[in-house]
C-alpha positions in Angstrom: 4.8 -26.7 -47.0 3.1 -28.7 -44.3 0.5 -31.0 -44.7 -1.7 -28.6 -42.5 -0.6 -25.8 -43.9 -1.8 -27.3 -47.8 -5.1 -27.8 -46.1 -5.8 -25.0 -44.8 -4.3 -22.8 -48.0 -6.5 -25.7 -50.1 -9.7 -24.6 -47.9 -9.2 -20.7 -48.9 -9.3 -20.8 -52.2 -12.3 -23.0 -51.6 -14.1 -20.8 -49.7 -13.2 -17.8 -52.0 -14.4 -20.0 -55.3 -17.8 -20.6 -53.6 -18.4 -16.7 -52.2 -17.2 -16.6 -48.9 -15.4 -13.3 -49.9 -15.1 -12.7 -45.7 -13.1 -15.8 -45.0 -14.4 -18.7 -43.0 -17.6 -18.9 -41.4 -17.0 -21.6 -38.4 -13.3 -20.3 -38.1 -13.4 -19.2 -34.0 -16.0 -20.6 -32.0 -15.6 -17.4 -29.5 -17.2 -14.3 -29.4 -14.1 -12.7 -28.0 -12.5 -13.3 -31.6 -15.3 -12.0 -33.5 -15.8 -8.5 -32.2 -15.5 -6.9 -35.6 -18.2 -8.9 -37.1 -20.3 -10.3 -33.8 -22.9 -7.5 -34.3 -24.1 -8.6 -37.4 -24.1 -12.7 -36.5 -25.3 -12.2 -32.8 -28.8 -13.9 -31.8 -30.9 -12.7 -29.5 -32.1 -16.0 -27.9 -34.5 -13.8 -26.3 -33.6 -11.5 -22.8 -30.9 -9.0 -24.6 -33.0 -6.7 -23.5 -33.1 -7.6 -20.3 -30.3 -8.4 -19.3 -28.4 -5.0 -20.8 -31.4 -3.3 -18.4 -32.5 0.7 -17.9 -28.9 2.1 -16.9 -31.0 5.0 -15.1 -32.8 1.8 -12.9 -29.4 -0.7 -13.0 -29.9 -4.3 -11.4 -27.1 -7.1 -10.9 -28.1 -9.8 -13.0 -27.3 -13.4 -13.2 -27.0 -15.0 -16.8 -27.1 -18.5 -16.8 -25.6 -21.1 -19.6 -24.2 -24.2 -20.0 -19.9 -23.7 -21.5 -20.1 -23.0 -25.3 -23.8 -21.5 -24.7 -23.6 -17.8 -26.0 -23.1 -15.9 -22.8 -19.7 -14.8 -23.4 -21.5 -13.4 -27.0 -23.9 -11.6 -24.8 -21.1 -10.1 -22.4 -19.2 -8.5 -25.4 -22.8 -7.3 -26.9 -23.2 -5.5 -23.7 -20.0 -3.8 -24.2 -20.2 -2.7 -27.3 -23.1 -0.9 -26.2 -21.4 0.8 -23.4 -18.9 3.2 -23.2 -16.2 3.1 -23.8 -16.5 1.4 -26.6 -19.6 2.4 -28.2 -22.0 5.4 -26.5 -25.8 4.0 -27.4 -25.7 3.0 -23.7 -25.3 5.6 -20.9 -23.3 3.4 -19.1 -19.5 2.2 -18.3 -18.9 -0.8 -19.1 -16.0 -2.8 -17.0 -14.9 -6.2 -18.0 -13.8 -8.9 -14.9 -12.6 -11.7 -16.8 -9.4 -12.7 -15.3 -9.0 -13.4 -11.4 -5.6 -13.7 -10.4 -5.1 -12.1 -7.1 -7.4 -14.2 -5.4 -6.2 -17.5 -6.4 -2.8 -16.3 -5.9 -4.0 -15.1 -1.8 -5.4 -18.1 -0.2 -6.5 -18.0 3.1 -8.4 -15.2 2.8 -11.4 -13.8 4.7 -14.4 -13.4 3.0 -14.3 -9.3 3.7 -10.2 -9.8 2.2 -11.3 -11.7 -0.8 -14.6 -8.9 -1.3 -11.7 -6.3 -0.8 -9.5 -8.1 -3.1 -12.1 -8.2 -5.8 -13.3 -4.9 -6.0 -9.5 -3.6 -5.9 -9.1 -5.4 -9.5 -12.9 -4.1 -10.2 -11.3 -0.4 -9.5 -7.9 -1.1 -11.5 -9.9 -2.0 -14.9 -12.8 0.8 -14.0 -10.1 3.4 -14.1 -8.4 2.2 -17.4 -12.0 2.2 -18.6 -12.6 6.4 -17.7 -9.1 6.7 -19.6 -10.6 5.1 -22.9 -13.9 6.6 -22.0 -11.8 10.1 -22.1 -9.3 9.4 -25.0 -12.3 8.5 -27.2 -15.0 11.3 -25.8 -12.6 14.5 -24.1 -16.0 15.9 -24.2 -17.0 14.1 -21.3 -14.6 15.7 -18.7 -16.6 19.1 -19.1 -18.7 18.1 -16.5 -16.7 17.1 -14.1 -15.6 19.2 -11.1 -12.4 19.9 -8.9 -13.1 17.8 -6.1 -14.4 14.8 -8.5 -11.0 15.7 -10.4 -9.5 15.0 -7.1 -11.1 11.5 -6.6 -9.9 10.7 -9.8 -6.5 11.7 -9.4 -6.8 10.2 -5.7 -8.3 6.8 -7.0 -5.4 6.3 -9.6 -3.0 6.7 -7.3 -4.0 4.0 -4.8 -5.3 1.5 -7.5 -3.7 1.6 -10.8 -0.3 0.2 -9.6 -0.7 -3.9 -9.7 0.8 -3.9 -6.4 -2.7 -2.7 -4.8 -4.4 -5.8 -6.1 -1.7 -8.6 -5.7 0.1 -7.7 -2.8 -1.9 -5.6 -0.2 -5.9 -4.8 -1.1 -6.7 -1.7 -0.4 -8.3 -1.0 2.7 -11.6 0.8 1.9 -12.5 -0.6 -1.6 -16.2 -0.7 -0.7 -16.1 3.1 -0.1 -13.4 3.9 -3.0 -15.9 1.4 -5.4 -19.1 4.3 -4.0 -17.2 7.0 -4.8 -16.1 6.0 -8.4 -19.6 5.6 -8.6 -20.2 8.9 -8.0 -17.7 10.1 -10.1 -18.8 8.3 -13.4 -22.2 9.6 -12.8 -20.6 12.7 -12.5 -19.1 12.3 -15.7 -22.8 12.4 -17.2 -23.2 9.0 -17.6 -26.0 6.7 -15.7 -24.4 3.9 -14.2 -21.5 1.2 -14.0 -21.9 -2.1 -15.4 -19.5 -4.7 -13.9 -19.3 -8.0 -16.6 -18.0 -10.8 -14.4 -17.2 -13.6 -17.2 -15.1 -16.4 -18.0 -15.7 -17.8 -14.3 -15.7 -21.8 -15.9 -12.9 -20.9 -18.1 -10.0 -20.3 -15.1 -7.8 -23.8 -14.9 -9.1 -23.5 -10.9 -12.8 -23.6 -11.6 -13.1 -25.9 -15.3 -15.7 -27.8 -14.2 -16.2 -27.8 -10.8 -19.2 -25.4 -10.5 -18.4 -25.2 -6.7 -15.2 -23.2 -7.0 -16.9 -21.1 -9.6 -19.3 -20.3 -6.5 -16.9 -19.5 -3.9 -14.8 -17.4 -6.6 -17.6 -14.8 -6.4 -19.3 -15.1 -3.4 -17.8 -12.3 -1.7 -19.6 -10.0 -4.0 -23.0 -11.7 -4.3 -22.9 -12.2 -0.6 -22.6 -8.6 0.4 -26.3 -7.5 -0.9 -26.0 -3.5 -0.5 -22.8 -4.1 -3.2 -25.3 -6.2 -5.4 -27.9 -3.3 -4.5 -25.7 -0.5 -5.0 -27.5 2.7 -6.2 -25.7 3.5 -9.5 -24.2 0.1 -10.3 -25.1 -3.2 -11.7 -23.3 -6.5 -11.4 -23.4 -8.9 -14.4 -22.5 -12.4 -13.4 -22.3 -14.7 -16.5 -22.0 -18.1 -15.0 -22.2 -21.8 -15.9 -25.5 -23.7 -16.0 -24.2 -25.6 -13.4 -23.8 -23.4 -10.7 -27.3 -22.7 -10.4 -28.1 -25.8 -8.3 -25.0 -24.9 -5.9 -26.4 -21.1 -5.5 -29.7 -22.4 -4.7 -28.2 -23.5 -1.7 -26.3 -21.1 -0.8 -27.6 -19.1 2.3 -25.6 -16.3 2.3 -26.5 -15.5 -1.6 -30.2 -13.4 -1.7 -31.4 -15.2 -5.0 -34.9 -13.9 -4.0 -33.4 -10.3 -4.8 -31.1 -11.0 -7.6 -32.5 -11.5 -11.3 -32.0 -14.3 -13.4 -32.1 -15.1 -16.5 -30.9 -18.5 -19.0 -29.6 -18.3 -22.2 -31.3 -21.3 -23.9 -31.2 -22.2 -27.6 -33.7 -24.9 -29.5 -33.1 -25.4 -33.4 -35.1 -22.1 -34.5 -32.5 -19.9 -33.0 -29.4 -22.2 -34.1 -31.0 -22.2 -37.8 -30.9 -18.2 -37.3 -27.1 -18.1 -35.8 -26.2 -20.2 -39.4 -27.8 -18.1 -41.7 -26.5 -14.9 -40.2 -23.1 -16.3 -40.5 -23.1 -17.6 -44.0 -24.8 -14.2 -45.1 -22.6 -12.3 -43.2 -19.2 -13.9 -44.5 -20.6 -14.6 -48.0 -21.6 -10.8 -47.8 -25.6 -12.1 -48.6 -24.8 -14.2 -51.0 -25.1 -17.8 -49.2 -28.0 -18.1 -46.6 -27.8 -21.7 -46.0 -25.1 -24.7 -46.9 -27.7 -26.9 -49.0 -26.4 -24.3 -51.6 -23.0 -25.7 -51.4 -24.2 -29.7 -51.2 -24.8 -32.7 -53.4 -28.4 -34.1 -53.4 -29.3 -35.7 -50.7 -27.2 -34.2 -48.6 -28.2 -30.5 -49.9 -31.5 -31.2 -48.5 -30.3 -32.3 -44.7 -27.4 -30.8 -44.4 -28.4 -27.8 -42.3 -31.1 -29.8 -40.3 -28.1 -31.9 -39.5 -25.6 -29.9 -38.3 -28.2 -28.0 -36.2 -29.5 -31.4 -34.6 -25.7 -32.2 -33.7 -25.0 -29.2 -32.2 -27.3 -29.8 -29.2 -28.5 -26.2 -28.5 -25.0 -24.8 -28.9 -24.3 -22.7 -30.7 -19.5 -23.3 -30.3 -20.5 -27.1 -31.3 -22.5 -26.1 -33.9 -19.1 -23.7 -35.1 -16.9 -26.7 -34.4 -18.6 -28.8 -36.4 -19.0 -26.6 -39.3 -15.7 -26.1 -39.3 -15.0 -30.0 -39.4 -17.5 -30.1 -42.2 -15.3 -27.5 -44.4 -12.0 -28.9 -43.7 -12.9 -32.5 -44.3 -14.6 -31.0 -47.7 -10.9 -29.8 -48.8 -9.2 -32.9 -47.6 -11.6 -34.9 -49.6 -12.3 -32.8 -52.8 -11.1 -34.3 -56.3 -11.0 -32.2 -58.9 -13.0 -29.6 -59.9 -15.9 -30.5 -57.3 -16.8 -27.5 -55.5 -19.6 -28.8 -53.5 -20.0 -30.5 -50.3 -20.3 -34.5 -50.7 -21.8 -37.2 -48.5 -18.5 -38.5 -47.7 -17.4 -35.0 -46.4 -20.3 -34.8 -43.6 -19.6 -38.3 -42.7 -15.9 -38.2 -42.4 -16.6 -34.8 -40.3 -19.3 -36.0 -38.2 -17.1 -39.2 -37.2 -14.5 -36.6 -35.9 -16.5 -34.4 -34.4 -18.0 -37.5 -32.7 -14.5 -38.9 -31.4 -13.3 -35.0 -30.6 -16.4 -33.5 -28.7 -18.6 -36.2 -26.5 -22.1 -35.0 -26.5 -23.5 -32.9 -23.8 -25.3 -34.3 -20.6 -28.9 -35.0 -20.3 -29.9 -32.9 -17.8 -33.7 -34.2 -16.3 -36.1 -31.8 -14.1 -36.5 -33.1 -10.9 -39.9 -31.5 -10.9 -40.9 -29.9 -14.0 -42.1 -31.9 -16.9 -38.8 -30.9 -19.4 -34.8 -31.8 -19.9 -32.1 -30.0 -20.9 -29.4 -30.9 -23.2 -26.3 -28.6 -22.9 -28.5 -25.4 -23.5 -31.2 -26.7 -25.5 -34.5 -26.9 -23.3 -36.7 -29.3 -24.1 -40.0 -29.9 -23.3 -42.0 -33.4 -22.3 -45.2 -34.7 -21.4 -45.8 -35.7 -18.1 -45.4 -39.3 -19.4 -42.4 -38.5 -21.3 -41.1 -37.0 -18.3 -42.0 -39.8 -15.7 -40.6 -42.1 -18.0 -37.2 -40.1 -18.3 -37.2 -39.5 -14.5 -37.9 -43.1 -13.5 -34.8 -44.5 -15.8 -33.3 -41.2 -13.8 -33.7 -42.6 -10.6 -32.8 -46.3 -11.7 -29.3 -44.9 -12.2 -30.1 -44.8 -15.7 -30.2 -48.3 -16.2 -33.9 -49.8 -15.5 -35.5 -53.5 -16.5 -38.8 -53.3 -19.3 -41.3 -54.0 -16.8 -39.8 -52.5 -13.6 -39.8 -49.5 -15.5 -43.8 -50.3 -16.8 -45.1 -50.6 -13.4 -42.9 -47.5 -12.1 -44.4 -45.1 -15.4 -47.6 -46.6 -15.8 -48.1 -47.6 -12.0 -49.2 -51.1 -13.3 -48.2 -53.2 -16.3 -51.8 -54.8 -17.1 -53.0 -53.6 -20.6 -49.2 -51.6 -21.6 -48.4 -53.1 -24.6 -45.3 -53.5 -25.9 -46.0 -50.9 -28.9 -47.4 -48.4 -26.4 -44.2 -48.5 -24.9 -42.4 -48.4 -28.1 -44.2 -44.8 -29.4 -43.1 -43.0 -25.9 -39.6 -44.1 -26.6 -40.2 -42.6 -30.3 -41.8 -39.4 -29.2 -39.2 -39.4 -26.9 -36.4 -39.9 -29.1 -37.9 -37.4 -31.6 -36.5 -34.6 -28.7 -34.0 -35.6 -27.5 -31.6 -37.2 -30.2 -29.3 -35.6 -33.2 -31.3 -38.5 -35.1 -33.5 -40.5 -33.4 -32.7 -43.0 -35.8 -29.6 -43.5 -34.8 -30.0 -43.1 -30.3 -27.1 -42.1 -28.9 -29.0 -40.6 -25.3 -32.0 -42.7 -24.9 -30.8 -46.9 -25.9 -32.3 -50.1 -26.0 -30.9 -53.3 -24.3 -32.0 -57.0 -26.5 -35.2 -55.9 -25.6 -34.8 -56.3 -22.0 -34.4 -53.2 -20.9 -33.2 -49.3 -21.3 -30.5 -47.4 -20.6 -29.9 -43.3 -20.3 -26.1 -42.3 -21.6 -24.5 -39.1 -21.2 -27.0 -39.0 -17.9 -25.7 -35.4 -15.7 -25.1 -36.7 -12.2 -26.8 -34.0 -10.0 -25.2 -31.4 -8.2 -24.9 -32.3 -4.5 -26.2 -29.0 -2.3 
């Protein structure tokens, strides 16, 4: 037996001894593993709702978070809904989460590329009536001869790979209105398209702009995005919003959109959830399983290091636990000091924090998908170090916050950098965003560079 495999095998029987009876709680840090369960863990962070929409009224949608933010939870959510995988939605669900064809065909037209994407579109939207029909044979009882026909028409031009990798079909915008028409045939409302996993492609990790010109065939072609019948999903990276902003061709004005943003409320929910869930109600939060002190931080912790997201907050859980079992002598079941150190110092080296992102106009930061709000002091202050490439002299950066530096005392200066602290760091005690320089000065770290239109 390996070394990894003695921890891992010594982390089991740890995690059954203490009541995790459903296995590890911070084991995937991706809702596309965690179907089975997801339901009962999920967290609204506030536009579910919204975002699913009235499938009798559908509207493309824009859902915006930063990578690790909760949108790919919100995506599966929606599906689950949907047929065919669940029926408390009238609506079909089709997932677009992998995009081959169109970084295999460069040199594309925009109209190709548009063509190209709703040939894939059509391929999955037919597999999707075929589960839809294994699951609920029902359904085809309302379905006539000539819609029969389309069907039967529609396969035959768009379930071979061929159509979508070699040669796009020719009239996908018509074939795309007329499956339309046939699902609503089929007695259901609508068709929900899920575009996700756009930042996740090796050709668009991090580079929001290619992430834009991936889709922009289908967001620039506004009766698509309008289409009676049909709604558009687009979850996209945080990042990207800056470049769509200045983007003429795409109608933002007629598009909704909405951010998936977490502050430490909504993370404290996500960790109860999980520890109920996979302790089946037994464990709501991991100051049961600590030591004093660290039973009394412990959760406050974790949540302040997981910087409004909710896969670091997973990933360092899951440090947490497996440093536990590395460490553990004896009969110790609970979760030592030494444990949350070791882990955090990984976690640390492993996983650099998120940038500080600073509102050009609007008194507030973001940090990964934590929004935070400042006073306008706070936020002058912030935006003046900003500006200073994040590097600015004591009383440069006086005059430019305070527009003079006659009566600012040093311990005036001293409570902003608390209160500012107090929101934007893990610990303010320990700064890792917002640092001081021998006195001389301060410094912004981890500063987002912005987005060039």
């Amino acid at each position: 037996m390996t070394a990894g495999e003695a921890l891992s095998q010594k982390l089991e029987q740890w995690l059954k001894a203490v009541g995790f009876v459903k296995g590890n709680p911070f084991a995937t840090a991706n809702a596309e593993d965690e179907r089975t369960f997801l339901p009962e863990c999920f967290v609204d962070t506030g536009h579910y709702f919204s975002i699913l929409g009235d499938p009798q009224k559908p509207q493309t949608t824009l859902v915006l978070a930063p990578r690790g933010g909760g949108k790919t939870a919100y995506r599966v959510m929606l599906e689950q809904q949907c047929y065919p995988q669940g029926a408390l939605v009238n609506a079909l669900a089709i997932p677009y989460l992998t995009f081959d064809p169109l970084f295999e065909n460069q040199g594309l037209t925009l109209r190709e590329r548009l063509h190209c994407h709703l040939s894939a579109i059509l391929c999955r939207g037919l597999q999707a009536i075929a589960d839809t029909t294994a699951r609920y044979p029902e359904i085809l009882h309302h379905v006539t001869a000539e819609q029969l026909q389309t069907l039967n028409s529609l396969r035959q031009r768009y379930t071979s790979p061929s159509t979508v990798r070699e040669s796009p079909a020719q009239q996908p915008l018509e074939d795309f209105t007329a499956f339309v028409h046939l699902v609503q045939g089929m007695g259901l409302d609508s068709v929900y398209v899920l575009v996700d996993r756009l930042d996740e492609q090796p050709e668009t990790a991090d580079d929001p702009q290619a992430v834009i010109d991936l889709i922009l065939p289908l967001l620039a072609h506004l009766p698509l995005m309008e289409l009676s019948g049909a709604a558009f999903k687009f979850f996209l990276p945080l990042t990207a919003e800056t470049l769509l902003q200045h983007t003429p061709k795409v109608r933002l004005d007629r598009l909704r959109r909405y951010w998936v943003e977490w502050d430490e409320a909504l993370l404290s929910q996500l960790l109860e959830k999980r520890l109920t869930t996979f302790s089946e109600g037994h464990i709501k939060s991991l100051g049961q399983l600590a030591l004093s002190p660290l039973s009394e931080t412990i959760d406050r912790d974790l949540i302040r290091w997981a910087n409004g997201s909710p896969r670091q907050l997973l990933r360092l859980g899951e440090l947490l636990l497996l440093e536990h079992a590395r460490t553990m002598q004896g009969d110790t079941l609970l979760l030592a000091s030494e444990a949350w150190e070791g882990a955090l110092t990984r976690f640390q080296h492993e996983f650099p924090p998120p940038t500080l992102r600073i509102d050009p106009i609007l008194p507030r930061a973001r940090i990964g998908a934590r929004l935070i709000e400042l006073t306008p002091l706070e936020h002058k202050f912030l935006l003046a170090l900003h500006q200073s490439r994040g590097w600015c002299e004591k009383e440069a950066l006086i005059l430019k916050v305070w527009d003079t530096t006659e009566g600012v005392t040093d311990q005036a200066v001293s409570r902003l950098v608390r209160r500012i602290r107090e929101k934007i760091e893990p610990l303010p005690g320990a700064p890792i965003y917002l640092l001081t320089e021998h006195n001389q000065g301060f410094r912004l770290e981890y500063l987002e560079e912005p987005q060039a239109p």
